[in-house]
Structure formats: C-alpha cells, structure tokens
C-alpha positions as CSV (number, residue, x, y, z in Angstrom):
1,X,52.7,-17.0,74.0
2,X,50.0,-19.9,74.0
3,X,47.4,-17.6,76.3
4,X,48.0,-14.4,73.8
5,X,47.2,-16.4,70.6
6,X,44.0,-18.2,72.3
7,X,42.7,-14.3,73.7
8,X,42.9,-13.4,70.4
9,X,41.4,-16.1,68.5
10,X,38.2,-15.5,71.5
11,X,38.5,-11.6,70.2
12,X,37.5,-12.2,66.7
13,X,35.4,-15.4,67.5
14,X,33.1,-12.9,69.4
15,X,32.0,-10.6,66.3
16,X,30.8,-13.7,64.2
17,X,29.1,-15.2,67.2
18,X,27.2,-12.1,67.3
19,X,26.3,-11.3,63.6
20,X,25.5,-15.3,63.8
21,X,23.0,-14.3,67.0
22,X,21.6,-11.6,65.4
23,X,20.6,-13.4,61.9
24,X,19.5,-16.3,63.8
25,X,17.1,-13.6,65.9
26,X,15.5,-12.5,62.9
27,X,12.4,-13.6,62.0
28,X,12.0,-14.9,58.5
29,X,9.6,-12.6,55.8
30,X,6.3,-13.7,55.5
31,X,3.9,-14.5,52.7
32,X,0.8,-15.1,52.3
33,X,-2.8,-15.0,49.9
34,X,-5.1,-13.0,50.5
35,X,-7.5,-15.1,49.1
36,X,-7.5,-19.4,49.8
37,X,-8.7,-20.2,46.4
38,X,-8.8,-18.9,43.0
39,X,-10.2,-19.2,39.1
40,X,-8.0,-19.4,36.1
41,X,-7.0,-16.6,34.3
42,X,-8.2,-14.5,37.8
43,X,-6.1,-11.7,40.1
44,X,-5.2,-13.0,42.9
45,X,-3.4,-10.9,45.5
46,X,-0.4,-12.7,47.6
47,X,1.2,-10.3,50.7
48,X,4.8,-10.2,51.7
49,X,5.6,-8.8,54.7
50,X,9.3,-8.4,56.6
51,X,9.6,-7.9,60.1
52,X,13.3,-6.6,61.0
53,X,16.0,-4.1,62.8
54,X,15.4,-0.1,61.8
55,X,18.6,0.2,60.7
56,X,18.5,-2.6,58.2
57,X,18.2,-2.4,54.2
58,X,15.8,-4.5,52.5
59,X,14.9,-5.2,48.8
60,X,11.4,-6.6,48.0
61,X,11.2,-8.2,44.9
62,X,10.1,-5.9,41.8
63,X,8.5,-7.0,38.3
64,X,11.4,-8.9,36.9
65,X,11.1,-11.5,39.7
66,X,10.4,-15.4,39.2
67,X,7.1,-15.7,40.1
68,X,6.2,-18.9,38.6
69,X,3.8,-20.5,38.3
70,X,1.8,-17.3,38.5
71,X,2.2,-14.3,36.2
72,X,2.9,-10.7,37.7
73,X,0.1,-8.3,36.9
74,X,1.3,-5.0,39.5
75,X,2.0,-4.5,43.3
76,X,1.2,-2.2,46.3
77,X,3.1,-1.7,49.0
78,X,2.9,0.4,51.8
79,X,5.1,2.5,54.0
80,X,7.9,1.0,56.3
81,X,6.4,1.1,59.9
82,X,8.3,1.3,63.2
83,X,7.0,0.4,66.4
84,X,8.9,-0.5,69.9
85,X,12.2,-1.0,67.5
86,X,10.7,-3.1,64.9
87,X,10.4,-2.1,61.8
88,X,7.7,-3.9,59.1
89,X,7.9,-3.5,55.3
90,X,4.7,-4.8,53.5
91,X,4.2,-5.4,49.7
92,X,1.3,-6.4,48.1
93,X,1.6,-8.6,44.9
94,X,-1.4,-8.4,42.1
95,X,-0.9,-12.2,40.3
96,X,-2.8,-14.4,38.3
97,X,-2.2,-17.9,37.1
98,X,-2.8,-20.2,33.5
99,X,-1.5,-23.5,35.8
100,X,-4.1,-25.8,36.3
101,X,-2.5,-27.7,39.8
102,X,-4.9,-27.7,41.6
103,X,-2.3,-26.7,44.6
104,X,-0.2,-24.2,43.8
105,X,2.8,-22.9,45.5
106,X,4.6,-19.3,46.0
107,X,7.7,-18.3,48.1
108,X,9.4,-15.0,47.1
109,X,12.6,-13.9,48.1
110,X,13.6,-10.4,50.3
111,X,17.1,-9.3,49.8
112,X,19.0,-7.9,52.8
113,X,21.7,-5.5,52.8
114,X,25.0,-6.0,54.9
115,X,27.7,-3.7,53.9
116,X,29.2,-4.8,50.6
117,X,27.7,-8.0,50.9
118,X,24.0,-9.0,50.2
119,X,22.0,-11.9,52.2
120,X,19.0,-13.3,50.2
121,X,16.2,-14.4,53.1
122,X,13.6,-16.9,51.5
123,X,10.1,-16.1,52.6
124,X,7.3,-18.6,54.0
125,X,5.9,-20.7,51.4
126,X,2.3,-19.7,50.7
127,X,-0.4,-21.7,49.3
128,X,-3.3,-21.1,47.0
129,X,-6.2,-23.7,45.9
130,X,-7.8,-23.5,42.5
131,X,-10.9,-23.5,41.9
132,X,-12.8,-25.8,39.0
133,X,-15.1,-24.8,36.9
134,X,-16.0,-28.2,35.6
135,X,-16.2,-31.2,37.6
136,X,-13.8,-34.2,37.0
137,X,-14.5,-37.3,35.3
138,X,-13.8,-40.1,37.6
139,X,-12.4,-43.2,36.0
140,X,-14.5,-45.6,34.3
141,X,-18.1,-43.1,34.4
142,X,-18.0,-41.3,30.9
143,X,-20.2,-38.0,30.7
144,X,-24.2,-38.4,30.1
145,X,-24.6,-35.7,27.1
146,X,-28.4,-35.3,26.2
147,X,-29.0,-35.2,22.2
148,X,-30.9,-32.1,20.9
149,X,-31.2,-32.2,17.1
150,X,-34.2,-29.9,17.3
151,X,-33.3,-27.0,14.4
152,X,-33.8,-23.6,15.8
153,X,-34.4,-20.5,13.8
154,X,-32.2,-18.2,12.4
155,X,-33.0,-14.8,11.6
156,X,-31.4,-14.2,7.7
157,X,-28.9,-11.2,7.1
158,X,-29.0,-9.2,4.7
159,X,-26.4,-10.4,2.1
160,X,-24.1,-7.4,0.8
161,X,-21.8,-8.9,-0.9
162,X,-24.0,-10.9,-3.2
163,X,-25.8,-7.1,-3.9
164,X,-23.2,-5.3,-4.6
165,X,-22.3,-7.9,-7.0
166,X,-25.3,-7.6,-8.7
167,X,-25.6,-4.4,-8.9
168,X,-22.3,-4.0,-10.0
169,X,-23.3,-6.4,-12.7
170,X,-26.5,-3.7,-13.4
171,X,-24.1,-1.3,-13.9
172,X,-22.3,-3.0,-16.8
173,X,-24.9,-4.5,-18.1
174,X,-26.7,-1.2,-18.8
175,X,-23.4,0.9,-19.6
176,X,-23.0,-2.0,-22.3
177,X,-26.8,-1.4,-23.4
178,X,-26.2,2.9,-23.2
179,X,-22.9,2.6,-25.6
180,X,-24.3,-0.3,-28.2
181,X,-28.0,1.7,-28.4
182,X,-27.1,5.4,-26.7
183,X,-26.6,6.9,-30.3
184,X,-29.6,5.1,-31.7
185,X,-31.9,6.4,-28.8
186,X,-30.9,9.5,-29.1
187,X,-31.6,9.9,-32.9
188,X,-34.9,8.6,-32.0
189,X,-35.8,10.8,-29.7
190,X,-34.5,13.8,-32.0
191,X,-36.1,12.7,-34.7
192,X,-39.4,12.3,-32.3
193,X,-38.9,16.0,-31.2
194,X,-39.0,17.2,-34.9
195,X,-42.0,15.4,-36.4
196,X,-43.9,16.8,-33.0
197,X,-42.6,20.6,-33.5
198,X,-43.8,20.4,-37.1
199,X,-47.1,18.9,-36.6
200,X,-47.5,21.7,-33.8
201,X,-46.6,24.4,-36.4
202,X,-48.5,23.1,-39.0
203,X,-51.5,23.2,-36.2
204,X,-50.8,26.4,-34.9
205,X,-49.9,27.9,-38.6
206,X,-53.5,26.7,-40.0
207,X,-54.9,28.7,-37.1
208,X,-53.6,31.7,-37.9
209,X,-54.9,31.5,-41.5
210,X,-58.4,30.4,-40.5
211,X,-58.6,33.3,-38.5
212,X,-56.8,35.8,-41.0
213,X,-59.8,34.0,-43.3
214,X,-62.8,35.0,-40.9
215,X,-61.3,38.4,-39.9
216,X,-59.4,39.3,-42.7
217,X,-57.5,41.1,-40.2
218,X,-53.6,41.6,-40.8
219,X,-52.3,41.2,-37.7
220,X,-53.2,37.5,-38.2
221,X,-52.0,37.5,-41.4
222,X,-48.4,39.1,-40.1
223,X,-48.9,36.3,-36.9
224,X,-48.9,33.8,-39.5
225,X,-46.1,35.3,-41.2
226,X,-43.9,35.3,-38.1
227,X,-44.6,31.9,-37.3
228,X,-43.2,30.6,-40.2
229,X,-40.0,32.4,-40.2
230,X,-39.5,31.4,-36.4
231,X,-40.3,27.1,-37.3
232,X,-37.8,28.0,-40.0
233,X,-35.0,29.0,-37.1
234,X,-35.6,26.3,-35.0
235,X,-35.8,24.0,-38.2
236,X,-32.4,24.8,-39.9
237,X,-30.5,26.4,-36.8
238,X,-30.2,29.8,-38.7
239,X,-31.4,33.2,-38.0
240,X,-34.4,33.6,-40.6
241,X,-36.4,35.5,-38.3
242,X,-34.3,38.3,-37.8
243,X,-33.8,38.9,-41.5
244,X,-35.6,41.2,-44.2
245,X,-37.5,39.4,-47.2
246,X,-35.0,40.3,-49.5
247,X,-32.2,38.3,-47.3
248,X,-34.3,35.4,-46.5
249,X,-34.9,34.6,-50.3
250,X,-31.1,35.1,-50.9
251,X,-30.7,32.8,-48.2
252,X,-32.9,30.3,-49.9
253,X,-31.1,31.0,-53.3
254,X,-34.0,32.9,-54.6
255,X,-36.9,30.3,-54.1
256,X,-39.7,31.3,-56.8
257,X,-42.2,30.0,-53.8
258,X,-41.1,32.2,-51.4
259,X,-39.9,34.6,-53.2
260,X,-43.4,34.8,-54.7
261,X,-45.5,34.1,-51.5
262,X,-43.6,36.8,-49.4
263,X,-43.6,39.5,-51.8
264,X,-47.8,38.8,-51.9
265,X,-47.6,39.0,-48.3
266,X,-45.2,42.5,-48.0
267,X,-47.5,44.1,-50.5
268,X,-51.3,43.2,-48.4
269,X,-49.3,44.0,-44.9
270,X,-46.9,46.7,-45.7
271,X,-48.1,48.2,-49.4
272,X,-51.9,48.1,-48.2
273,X,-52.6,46.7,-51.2
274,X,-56.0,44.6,-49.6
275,X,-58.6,43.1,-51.7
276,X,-61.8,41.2,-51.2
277,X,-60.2,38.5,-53.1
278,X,-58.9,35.7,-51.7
279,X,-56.6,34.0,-54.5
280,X,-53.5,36.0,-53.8
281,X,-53.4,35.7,-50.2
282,X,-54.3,32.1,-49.9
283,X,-51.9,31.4,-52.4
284,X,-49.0,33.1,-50.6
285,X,-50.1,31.1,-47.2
286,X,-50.3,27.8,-49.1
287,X,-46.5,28.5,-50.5
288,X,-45.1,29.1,-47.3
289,X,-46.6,26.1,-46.1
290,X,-45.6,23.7,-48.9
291,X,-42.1,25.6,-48.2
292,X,-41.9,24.5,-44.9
293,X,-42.7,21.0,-45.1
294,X,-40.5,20.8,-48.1
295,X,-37.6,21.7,-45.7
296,X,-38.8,19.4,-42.5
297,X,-38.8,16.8,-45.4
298,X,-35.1,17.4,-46.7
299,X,-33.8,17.7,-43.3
300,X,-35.0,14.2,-42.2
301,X,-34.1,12.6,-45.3
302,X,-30.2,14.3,-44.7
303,X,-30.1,13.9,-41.0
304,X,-32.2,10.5,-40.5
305,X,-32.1,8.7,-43.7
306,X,-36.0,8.5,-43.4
C-alpha cells in the first residue's frame, strides 16, 4: 500500500516538473530602444521582441497598454519567424515622452497562452536618456543675461478697424447731411435747371426773330412760333405743342396776349396776309415773349416761393 501511494505521487510530480522545466527554458522577451537618447515631445521607437516554442500563443501588448511614462503614438510589427524550432515575434512601438527624468525606464509585458489559463512574462527593462535642450544651472552660479534696450523698428499695419469705424461714421454723417438738406438741394438744382432753360429760350427765341427781321422769311417766323409752344411744354408739363391755336388759348382761358399775338401770326403764315410793315408782326413776337416769361415767373413764384 505505502509503495503504490509514493509511485503515484512520482506520476503526477513528473508533469509539473516538466511544465516547470520548460518555462524555466524559456527565455524572457526582450526590449529595447532603438535610439539611446531622445528630445521632449520626440518619437522615439522601443522594440519588443519574444523568442519561444512554435506551438505557443502569445499576446503583445496593443494601444490600451500602460506605457508610462511615455505616451503611445502607433506600432509595427512584423511577421512571426521560425527557424531551427524557434519561433520570434517582433513589435515595434512608435512612443514619445512629456517626462523630463532625465533616465527613463520602459518594461512591457507579453502575455502567454496555456490552455484556459494565461501566464504574463515581464520583458527586459529598457532604458532611454533624454536629451537637454538647455543646460542646467549649477547651484550658487545664476545665468549672465546681456541687457539690450536698443528699440528696433516695426513696420506699421494698416489699421482696419479704426477705418471702418470712420467710414462708418462717413456714412452717417453724410446720410444725416442727405435727409436734413436732400430736399433743399434738390429744389436748388430744379430751380437752377429752369432759370438756365429759359434764359436758353429767350436766347434762342430772339434768334429766330432777328433772323425772321433780316429775311423776312416765314419759316423763321413759324421756327419762332414752334419754339415757344415747345418751352411752354417743358415749362408747365402739358401738351401745348400738339394743339391748334384755338385750343391753346382755351387752355390759357382765352389770353387777350395770345389770343391776339397768334391769330397775327396764323394770318402772316397761314392767311398770307404779309406786309412790309413791321408793327403787327413784331407785336405778335413781343406778346408771346412777355407770355412766356409771365408764366416762368408764376411758376417760380408757386413752386419756389421766389
């Protein structure tokens, strides 16, 4: 009974001493930098590498890893290799570090596969220097700074938001200036525009007579004629030139000067009734004339108050 119970205690002693054998055979992952020093704030790359049997599985550590006191940035690993039955997993780690030790340490973890169970196999611990950009103060020796005071020049900007300011205050300022003296402006130059059409007519109408005068011709005399009743349209707005005498002196309520001045001038152009004397016809041009500055007059006086 005692030889039974110790063969089989020596039986299942001899599967643990070999698991035990074979983990203690394997060797340990591996890691490494690439580089032996770097900046703040730089990539630096750190290799882990994992010798072990073909048939094993193995986890390398992915992006929610600790990898303090470095910050994970990406990784590239490369195909499992197999040679003489070994097989070698290699990942490469892109990190970069904020820590400013000026030694800094790294030792990531592979996790190995066994059944239902899982071992964790710490890797090598790697080291990384960093690298200063400014030198330290040693106790007791403060910095040497060199005073510069000297003033150098600046080239001035152009300054848009004090412009548009002031233009903006343009704009109101002459909107202000259009409403309170628009109207005002405008009667001026209305009341500009008459005085320089009627002093035209009168100019142009005293031309016509002179040389109705020297030619005694009656196409000057109708030219004069037509004048008139065209200032007269433009004047009042109405259609005086495209009516007959009789109309236009029922449209002036039966003026004695014009109804006197045109009938003179219907009978010399259209009754042929032409004489050497001058009285009639000069006195039908001078009525017509007075008429038409009687009615520039009236209009200012209504429209202007001047």
């Amino acid at each position: 009974m005692g030889k039974a119970l110790l063969y089989l205690l020596v039986l299942l002693a001899l599967p643990l001493a070999s698991a035990a054998q074979s983990t203690a055979d394997t060797i340990p992952p591996r890691g490494r930098f690439l580089q032996p020093s770097v900046r703040v704030g730089e990539l630096v790359d750190y290799e882990l590498s994992y010798t072990h049997e073909p048939g094993l599985n193995v986890i390398f550590p992915d992006s929610t890893a600790n990898y303090a006191p470095f910050e994970y940035v990406g990784k590239t690993y490369r195909p499992t290799r197999t040679r003489r039955g070994r097989s070698l997993d290699e990942t490469v780690y892109h990190l970069r570090t904020f820590a400013l030790d000026s030694v800094q340490q790294l030792a990531l973890p592979v996790t190995i596969l066994q059944g239902l169970d899982t071992l964790t196999a710490p890797a090598t611990v790697a080291t990384v220097r960093l690298k200063r950009t400014v030198a330290p103060v040693t106790d007791g020796a403060a910095p040497v700074l060199r005073e510069n005071t000297t003033l150098l020049p600046v080239e001035p900007t152009f300054n848009y938001p004090y412009w548009l300011a002031g233009l903006g205050l343009v704009a109101v300022v002459l909107g202000g200036v259009a409403l309170g003296f628009g109207r005002r402006w405008r009667r001026q130059y209305q009341l500009y525009k008459l005085r320089k059409n009627h002093v035209y007519f009168l100019t142009q109408y005293a031309r016509h007579v002179e040389r109705f005068t020297l030619s005694r011709s009656l196409n000057n005399m109708e030219r004069a004629i037509t004048l008139w009743k065209n200032y007269l349209t433009t004047l009042e707005n109405s259609v005086i030139n495209s009516l007959t005498t009789r109309e236009i002196v029922a449209h002036y309520q039966n003026d004695n000067d014009v109804k006197l001045a045109l009938r003179l001038a219907d009978r010399v152009i259209y009754g042929n009734q032409f004489t050497e004397d001058d009285t009639e016809t000069d006195l039908a041009f001078d009525l017509l004339r007075d008429f038409a500055q009687r009615r520039f007059e009236e209009l200012i006086i209504k429209k202007y108050g001047v």
